[in-house]
Structures are given as C-alpha cells and as structure tokens.
C-alpha positions as semicolon CSV with decimal commas, in nm:
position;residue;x (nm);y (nm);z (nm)
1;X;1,209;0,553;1,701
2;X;1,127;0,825;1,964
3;X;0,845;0,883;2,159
4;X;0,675;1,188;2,260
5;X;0,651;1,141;2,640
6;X;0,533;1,495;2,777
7;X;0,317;1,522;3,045
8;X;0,006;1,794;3,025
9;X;-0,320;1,778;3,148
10;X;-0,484;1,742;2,790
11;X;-0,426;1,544;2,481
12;X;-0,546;1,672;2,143
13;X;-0,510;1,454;1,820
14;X;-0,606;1,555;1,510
15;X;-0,700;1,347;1,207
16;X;-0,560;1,600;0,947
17;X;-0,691;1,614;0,577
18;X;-0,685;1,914;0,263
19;X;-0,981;2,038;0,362
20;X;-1,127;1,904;0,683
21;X;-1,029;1,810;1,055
22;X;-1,112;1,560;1,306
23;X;-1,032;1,663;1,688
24;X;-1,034;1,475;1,984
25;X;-0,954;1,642;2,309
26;X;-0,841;1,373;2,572
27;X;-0,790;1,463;2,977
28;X;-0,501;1,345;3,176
29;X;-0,801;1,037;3,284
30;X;-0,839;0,938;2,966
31;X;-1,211;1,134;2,939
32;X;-1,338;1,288;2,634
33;X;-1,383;1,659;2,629
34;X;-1,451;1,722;2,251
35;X;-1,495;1,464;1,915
36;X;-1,629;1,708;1,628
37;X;-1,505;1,766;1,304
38;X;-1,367;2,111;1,183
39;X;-1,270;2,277;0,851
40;X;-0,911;2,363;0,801
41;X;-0,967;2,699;0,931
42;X;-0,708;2,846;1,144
43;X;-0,977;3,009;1,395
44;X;-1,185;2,759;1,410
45;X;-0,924;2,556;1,500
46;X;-0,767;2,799;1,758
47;X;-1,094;2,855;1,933
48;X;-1,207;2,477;1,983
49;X;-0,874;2,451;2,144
50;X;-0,965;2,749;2,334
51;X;-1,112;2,580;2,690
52;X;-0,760;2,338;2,722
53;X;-0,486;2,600;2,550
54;X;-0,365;2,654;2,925
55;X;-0,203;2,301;2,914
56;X;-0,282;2,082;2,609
57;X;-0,050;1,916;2,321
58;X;-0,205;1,873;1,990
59;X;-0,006;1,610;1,768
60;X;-0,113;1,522;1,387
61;X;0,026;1,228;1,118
62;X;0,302;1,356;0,942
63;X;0,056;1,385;0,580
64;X;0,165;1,642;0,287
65;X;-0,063;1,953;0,463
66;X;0,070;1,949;0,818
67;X;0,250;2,292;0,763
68;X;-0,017;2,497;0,808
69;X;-0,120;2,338;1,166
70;X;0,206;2,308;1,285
71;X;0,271;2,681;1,248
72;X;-0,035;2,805;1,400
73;X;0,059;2,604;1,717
74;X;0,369;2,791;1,683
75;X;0,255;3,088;1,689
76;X;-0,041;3,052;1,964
77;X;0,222;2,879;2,171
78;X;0,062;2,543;2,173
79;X;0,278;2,188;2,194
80;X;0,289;2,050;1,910
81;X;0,395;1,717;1,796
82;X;0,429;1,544;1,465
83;X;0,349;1,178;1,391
84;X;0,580;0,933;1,211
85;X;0,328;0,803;0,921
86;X;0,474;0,502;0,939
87;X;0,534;0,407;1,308
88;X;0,189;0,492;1,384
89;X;0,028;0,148;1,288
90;X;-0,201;0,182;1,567
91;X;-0,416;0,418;1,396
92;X;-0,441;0,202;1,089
93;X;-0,548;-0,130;1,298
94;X;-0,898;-0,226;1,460
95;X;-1,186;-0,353;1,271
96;X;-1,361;-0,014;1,231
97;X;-1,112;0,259;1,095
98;X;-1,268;0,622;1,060
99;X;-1,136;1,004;1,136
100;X;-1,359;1,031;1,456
101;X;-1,183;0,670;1,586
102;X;-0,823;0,807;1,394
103;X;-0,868;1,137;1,631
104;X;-0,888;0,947;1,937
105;X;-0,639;0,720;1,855
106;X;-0,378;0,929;1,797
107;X;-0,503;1,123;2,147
108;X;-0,458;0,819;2,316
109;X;-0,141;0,768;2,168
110;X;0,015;1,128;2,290
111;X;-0,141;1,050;2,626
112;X;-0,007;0,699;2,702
113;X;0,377;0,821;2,577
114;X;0,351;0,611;2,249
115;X;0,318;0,859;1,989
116;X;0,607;0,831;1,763
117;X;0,787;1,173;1,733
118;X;0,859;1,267;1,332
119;X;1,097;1,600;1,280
120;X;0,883;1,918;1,214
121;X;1,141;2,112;0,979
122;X;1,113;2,495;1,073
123;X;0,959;2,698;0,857
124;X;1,238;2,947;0,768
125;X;1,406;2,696;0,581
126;X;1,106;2,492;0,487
127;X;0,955;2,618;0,172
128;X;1,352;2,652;0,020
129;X;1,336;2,254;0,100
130;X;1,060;2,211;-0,098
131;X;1,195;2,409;-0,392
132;X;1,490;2,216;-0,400
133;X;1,259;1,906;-0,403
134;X;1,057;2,011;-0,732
135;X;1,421;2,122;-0,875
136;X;1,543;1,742;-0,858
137;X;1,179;1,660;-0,994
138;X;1,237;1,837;-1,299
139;X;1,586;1,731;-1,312
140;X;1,470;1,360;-1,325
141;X;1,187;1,468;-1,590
142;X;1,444;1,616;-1,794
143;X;1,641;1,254;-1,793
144;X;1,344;1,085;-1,879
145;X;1,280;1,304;-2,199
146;X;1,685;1,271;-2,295
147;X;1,602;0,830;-2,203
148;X;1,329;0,893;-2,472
149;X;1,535;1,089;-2,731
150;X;1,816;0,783;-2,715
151;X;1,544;0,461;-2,697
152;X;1,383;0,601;-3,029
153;X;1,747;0,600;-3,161
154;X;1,701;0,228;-3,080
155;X;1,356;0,122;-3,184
156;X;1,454;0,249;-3,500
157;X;1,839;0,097;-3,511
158;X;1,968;0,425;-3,621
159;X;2,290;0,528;-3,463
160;X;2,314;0,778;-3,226
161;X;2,474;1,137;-3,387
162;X;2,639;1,239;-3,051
163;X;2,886;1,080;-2,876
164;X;2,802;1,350;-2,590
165;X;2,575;1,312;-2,262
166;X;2,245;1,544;-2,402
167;X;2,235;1,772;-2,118
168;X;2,486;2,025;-2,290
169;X;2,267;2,114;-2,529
170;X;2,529;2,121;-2,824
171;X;2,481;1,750;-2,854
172;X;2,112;1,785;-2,903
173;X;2,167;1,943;-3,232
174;X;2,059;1,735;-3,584
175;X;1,932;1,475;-3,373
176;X;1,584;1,521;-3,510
177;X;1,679;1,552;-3,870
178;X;1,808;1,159;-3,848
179;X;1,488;1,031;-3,955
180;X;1,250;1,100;-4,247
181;X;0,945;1,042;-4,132
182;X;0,785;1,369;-3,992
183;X;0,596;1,162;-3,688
184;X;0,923;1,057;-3,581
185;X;1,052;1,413;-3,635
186;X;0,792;1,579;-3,462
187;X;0,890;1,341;-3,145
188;X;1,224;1,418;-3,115
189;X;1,156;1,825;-3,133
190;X;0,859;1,784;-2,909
191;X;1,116;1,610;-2,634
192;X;1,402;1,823;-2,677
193;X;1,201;2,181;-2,662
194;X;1,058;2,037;-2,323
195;X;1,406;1,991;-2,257
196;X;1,520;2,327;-2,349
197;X;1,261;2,484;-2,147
198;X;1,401;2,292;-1,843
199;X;1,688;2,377;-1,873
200;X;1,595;2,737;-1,857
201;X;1,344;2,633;-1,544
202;X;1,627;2,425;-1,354
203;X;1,954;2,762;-1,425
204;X;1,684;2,990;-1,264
205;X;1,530;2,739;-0,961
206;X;1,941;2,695;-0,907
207;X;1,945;3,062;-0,850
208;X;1,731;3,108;-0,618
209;X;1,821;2,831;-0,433
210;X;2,176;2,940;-0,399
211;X;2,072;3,287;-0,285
212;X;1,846;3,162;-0,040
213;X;2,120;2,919;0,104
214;X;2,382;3,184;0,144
215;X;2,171;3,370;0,390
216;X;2,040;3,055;0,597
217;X;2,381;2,894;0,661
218;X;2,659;2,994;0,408
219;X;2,921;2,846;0,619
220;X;2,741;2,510;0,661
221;X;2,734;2,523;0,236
222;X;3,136;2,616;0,234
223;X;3,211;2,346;0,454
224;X;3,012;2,097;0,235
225;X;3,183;2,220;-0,071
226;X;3,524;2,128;0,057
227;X;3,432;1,724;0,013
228;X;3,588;1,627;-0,312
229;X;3,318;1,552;-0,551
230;X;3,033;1,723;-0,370
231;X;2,937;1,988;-0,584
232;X;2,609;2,307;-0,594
233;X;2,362;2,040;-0,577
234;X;2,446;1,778;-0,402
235;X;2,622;2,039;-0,117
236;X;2,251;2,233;-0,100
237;X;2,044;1,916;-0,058
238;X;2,283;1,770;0,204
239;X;2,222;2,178;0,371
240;X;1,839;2,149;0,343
241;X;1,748;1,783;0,375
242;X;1,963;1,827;0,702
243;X;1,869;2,128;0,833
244;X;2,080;2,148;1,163
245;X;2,299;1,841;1,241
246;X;2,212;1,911;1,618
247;X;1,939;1,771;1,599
248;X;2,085;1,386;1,611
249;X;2,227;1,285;1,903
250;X;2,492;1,066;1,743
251;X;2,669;0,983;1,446
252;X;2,481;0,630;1,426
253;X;2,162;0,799;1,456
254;X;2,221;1,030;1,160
255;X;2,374;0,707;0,951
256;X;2,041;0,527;0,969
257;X;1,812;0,872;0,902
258;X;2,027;0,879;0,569
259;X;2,002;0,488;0,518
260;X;2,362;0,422;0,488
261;X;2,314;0,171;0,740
262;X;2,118;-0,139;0,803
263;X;1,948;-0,239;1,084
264;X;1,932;-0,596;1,256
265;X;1,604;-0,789;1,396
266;X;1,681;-1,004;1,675
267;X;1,444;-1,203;1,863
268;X;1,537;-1,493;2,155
269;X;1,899;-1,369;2,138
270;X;1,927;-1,485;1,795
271;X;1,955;-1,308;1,434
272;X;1,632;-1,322;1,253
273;X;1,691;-1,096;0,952
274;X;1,708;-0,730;0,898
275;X;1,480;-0,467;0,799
276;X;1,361;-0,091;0,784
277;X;1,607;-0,045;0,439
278;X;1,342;0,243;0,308
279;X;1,292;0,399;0,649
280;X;1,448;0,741;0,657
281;X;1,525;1,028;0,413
282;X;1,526;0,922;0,020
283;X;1,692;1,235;-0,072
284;X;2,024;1,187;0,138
285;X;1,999;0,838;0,064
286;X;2,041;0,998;-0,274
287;X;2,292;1,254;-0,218
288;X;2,512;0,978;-0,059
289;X;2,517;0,772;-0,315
290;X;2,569;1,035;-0,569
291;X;2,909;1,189;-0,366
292;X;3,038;0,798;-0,335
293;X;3,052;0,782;-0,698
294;X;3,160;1,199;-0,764
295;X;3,420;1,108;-0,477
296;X;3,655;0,844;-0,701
297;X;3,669;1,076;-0,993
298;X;4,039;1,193;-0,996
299;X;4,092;1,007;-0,715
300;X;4,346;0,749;-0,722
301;X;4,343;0,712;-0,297
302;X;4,030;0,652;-0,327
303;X;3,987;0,441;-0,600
304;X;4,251;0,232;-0,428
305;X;4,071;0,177;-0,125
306;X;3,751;0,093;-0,329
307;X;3,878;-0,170;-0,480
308;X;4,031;-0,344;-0,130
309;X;3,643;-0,275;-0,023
310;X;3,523;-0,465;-0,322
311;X;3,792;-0,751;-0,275
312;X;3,671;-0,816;0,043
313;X;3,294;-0,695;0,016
314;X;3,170;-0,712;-0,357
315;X;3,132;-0,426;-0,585
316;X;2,805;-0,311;-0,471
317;X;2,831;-0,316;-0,084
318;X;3,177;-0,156;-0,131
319;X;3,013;0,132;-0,283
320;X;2,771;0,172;-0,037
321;X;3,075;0,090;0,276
322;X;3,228;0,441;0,144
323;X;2,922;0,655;0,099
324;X;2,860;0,572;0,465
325;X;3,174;0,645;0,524
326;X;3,101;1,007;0,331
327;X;2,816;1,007;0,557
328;X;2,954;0,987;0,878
329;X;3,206;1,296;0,732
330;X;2,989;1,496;0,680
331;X;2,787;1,492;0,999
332;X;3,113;1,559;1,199
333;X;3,231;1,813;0,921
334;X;2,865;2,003;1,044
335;X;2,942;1,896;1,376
336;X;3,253;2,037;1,465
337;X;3,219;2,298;1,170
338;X;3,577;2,203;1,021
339;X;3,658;2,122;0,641
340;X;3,707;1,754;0,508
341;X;4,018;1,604;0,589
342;X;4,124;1,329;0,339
343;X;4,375;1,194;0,567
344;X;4,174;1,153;0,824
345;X;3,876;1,037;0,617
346;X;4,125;0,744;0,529
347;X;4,298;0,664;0,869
C-alpha cells in the first residue's frame, strides 16, 4: 500500500459520482475553505478550485467515472491523486456516512499523508484498455452461449454431433437439426447466431486492438510474443493491463499487483494467517494463469518440471508456482527489454 504524502498548502477531496460532486477544500491547519456540492461540469469544477489552484491537490476514490476529473487536473496542471477503493475504509466508517462527511474525509486523508495512492492509467493508452476489457467480455459471453448449446445436449441425453471445441464454427453445423421439437430448435439457432455475430464483433475489436498496440509499444508486444504459449491476446492484455513496467519498483511488487503471490499476516511475531488473495489486477491474474497452462503445450521441459512441482507441492499450487514464475519473466523481459530465455527461465 502507498501513501500519498505531498505537502501543499491545500487539500481538496472530492466525493465523485455520474452526475454530481461533493468538494471539500482543506488548509494546511486543517480549516475548511469550501463544502458545496457541484455538477460534473468541468468549469464549474475548475473555477471552485480557482482561489487554492496556486498550491492545492485534489484526490478522488478510484469509482468507474474518475477519467474525466483526472484529466482535467491534467490539463489545468493541478495534483492529482487517485484513491484505492478499497484501502480507503476510513471513508466508509463513522456512524453518519454522507458525500459532504465522504468529501472531508478523504481531504483529511490527503492532508494527514494517509490517502492510499491507486495507479491513474494515462489516457493515451486508456480507452484501448478498456476496449480490450469489453473484448474479453464478449469473449466470455460467447462461452456461455457455446456452455448453453452443450448443457441442452444434456438435459435432453442426446449425444453431442461434434467432437470439436464450437468456436470454429464448422462444428456448429447440424447441431440444431438434432432435435424435433421446434422450441428446442429455435434455442439452439437463437444461441449460435448470437454466436456468429460475435464472432464477427470479437475478428474486428481484435483489429483494432492490434493496430492500436503497434503504435503504443510494438516492441513491448514483440517481446511478449517470444514467451512460448503467449499468444495475440494474452501478449496485448499483459501490454495494456501493464502499461509501463517502470512503474513497480521491484519484481515482488509487480508479483503481488498480478496476484501470483500471497501475502502473510503476522501479529506478536507470530503467523496468524494470510490474506489480500483478490487484491490486485483480475485480468493479469487471468493472463497468468492462462500462459501457465499455454506454456506446457509442446513442452516436454516444462511439463517435466511441472510434475517435480506437483510431487512436492500438489497439482494446483504447482500450477500456480510456474505462472509466478511466468510472471516474474515477464516483468524482467519488459524490464531489461530482452526476449524470453528458456534456459534461464529454468536455471
């Protein structure tokens, strides 16, 4: 956890939501200079801020419409800092919880050097993120329609036509014509034409993706590629949901953003269990996990050191030994910008 420990001679927080704002202006004493609530308009924002701009930090909870804010402090060259929603249980305490008493908190919080820090992702490569977040939506949307296609199959104890997976769409064909009745018919058409339209969403999402990815960092993308078993997708959401591997200061730190590590709670000098297992990013948690699995196909070297990591481990915490393993790779692959090594990776 970091904290934002900046010294300026006022303290804005902001109580951010779609529509409206609360501000609270604090001074370096701890006084209150302004409490109102604003709309989300950028120059209504800009001139309450006005009076304090000369020397003031504004910091907001990390909530699905802080892009907007953070940008305009960008470009009126005002501190800004973003909140870690979840490390900022101070706002969510108290007896009383409102956005006039959520405002001050958080001001009081950038003010007394306890305002945990969150990253705010630049905004070149920002909306390309996103994208690439609604692609593996749609992806997963896709799955659950094929899941459907196969558990009718099943409530119905017909056999399944294809032997294939149903994502290459020449295994889809005659699957509705299996059953008679023209309810059941009408289900299976109805699933696999949402399917086919996906697929025609997801080839052209891909596209653009790609494009966009060879003019942010096309040599960060190469260098990704060369990791057996990381292929387009999983190499452009380890690019994006990355960003710039500068920005950890060490390998450990980047393990535990991804998840690939636990973390230990001691207390007295003693062990008292672990915690924080769904604290960091989802999607490399993902993309890990994926590339462990990708990684063993064709090969035997590491197949063979899977299985002395299950002997000793078990089959599940083996897996997830070598996809930290992949993990701490790839942050020295972006690190010292040189291609994976598979003798290395296994000395």
């Amino acid at each position: 956890m970091r904290f934002y420990t900046g010294q300026h001679q006022y303290y804005c927080g902001v109580d951010l939501h779609a529509r409206t704002l609360y501000v609270c202006v604090l001074d370096d004493t701890g006084t209150v200079r302004l409490h109102k609530r604003l709309p989300c308009d950028r120059a209504r924002v800009v001139e309450a801020l006005e009076p304090y701009r000369s020397d003031v930090v504004v910091g907001c909870e990390c909530i699905f419409c802080w892009y907007w804010l953070a940008d305009l402090c960008v470009a009126e060259e005002i501190a800004f800092v973003l909140g870690h929603a979840l490390y900022m249980k101070a706002i969510h305490g108290g007896k009383a919880k409102n956005d006039k008493i959520d405002a001050h908190k958080t001001a009081t919080l950038l003010r007394g050097g306890a305002f945990p820090m969150a990253f705010v992702y630049p905004p070149e490569m920002r909306a390309t993120r996103d994208l690439l977040r609604r692609r593996l939506f749609f992806a997963r949307k896709r799955g659950e329609l094929f899941g459907h296609v196969r558990s009718t199959f099943q409530q119905y104890n017909k056999p399944f036509p294809s032997s294939g997976q149903l994502r290459y769409k020449k295994h889809r064909e005659g699957l509705a014509e299996a059953f008679d009745d023209p309810a059941l018919r009408a289900t299976i058409e109805a699933d696999l034409a949402l399917a086919d339209r996906y697929d025609t969403v997801l080839a052209e999402l891909e596209r653009i993706i790609e494009d966009q990815a060879r003019v942010h960092d096309p040599e960060a993308l190469e260098l990704l590629r060369t990791i057996p078993g990381v292929g387009k997708i999983l190499a452009l959401t380890l690019l994006y949901e990355i960003h710039h591997i500068g920005r950890f200061d060490s390998v450990q730190k980047f393990s535990s953003y991804c998840r690939l590590v636990k973390s230990e709670h001691r207390s007295a000098g003693k062990r008292v269990g672990s915690g924080g297992a769904k604290i960091g990013n989802a999607h490399l948690k993902w993309a890990f996990s994926e590339a462990a699995v990708l990684f063993l196909k064709g090969n035997p070297r590491a197949q063979a050191h899977l299985k002395r990591l299950q002997r000793k481990h078990g089959k599940a915490k083996g897996l997830s030994i070598l996809a930290a393993r992949l993990g701490r790779s790839v942050y020295f692959i972006l690190k010292n910008q040189e291609a994976f090594d598979m003798d290395r990776f296994f000395a």
